[in-house]
C-alpha positions as CSV (number, residue, x, y, z in Angstrom):
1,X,63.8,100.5,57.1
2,X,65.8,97.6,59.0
3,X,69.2,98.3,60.4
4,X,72.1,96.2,60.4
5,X,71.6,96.4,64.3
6,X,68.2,95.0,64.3
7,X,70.6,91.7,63.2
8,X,72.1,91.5,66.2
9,X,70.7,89.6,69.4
10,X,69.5,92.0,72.1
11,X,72.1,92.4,74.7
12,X,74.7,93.1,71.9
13,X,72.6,95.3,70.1
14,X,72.3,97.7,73.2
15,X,76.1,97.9,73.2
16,X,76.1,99.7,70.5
17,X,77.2,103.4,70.9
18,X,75.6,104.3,67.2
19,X,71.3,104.1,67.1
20,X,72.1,102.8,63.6
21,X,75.0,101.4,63.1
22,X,77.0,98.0,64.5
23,X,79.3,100.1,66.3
24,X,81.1,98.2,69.6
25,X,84.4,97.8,71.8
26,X,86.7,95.6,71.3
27,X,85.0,92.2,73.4
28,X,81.6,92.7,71.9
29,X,83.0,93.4,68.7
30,X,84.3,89.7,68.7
31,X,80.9,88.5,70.1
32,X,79.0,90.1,67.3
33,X,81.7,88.4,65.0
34,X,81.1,85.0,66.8
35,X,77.7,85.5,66.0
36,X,77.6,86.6,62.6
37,X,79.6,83.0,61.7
38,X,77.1,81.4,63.4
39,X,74.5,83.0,61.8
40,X,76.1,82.6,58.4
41,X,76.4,86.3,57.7
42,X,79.5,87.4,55.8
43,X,81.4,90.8,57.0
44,X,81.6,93.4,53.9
45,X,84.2,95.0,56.7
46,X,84.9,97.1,59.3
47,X,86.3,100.5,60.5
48,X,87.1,102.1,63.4
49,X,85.6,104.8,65.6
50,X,87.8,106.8,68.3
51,X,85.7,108.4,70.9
52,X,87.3,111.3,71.9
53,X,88.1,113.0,75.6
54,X,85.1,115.3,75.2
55,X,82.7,112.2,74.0
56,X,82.6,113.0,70.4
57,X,83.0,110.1,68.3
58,X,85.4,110.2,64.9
59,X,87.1,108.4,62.8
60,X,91.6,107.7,62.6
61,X,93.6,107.9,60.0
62,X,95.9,105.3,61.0
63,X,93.0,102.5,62.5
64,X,91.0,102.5,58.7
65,X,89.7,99.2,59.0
66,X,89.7,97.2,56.0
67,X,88.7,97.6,52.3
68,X,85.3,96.6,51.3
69,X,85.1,92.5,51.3
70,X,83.1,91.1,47.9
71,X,82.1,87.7,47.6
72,X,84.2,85.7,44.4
73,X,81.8,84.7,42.4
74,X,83.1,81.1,42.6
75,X,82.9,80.7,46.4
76,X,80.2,79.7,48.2
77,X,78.6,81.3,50.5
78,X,79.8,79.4,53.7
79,X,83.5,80.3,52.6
80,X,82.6,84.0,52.2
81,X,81.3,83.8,55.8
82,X,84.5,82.3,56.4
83,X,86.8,84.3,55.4
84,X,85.4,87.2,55.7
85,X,84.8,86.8,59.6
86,X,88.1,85.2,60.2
87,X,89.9,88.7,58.2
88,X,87.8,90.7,60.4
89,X,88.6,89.1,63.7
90,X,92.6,88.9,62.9
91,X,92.2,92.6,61.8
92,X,91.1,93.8,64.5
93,X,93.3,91.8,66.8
94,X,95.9,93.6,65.4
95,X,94.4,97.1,65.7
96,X,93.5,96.6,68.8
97,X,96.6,95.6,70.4
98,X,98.5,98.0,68.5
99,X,96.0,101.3,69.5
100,X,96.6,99.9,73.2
101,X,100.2,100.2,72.7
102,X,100.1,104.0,70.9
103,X,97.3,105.5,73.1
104,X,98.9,107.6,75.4
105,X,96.0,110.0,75.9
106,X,93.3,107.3,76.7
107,X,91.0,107.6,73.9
108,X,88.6,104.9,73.4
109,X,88.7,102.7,69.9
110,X,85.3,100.8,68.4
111,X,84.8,98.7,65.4
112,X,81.8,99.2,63.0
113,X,80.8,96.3,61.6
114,X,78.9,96.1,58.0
115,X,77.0,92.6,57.7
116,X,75.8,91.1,54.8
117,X,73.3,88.3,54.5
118,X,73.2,86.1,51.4
């Protein structure tokens, strides 16, 4: 069975820190996104992952991500690409500037991506 790594180009797919998951820092998460538009694959969403002082990886309460994204039935499929990667990026923008201003203890914050292809 295919991941949604094997999606990704080489060199981006090795930056992942899950063996089966899109799971990546902040810069490569926006390369992957970059890539996904275009690629034409839409973004069902994201969440993030907090690596923890002892290496063990987790999820926050506070940094969710967002809800599942469908695809209206009267869009096309280019918009859904659109949209969807363009939420995804500003999203995580956000969360990423605002984790850099909370984290006092250093933690390290990733962003698993779920792609979809049409």
């Amino acid at each position: 069975m295919k991941s949604d790594l094997d999606i990704l180009p080489n060199d981006l797919k090795a930056e992942s820190i899950s063996p089966n998951e899109i799971v990546l820092d902040f810069n490569s998460t926006i390369r992957a996104i970059s890539f996904f538009r275009e690629k034409q694959i839409a973004l069902l969403g994201w969440e993030a992952w907090i690596r923890t002082l002892d290496g063990s990886l987790g999820h926050s309460e506070e940094f969710q991500g967002t809800v599942s994204l469908e695809r209206r039935s009267e869009e096309t499929w280019q918009g859904y690409v659109k949209w969807t990667a363009d939420l995804c990026e500003k999203t995580i923008r956000e969360d990423y500037q605002k984790w850099n201003r909370k984290n006092e203890t250093k933690l390290k914050i990733f962003f698993c991506l779920s792609p979809i292809s049409p």
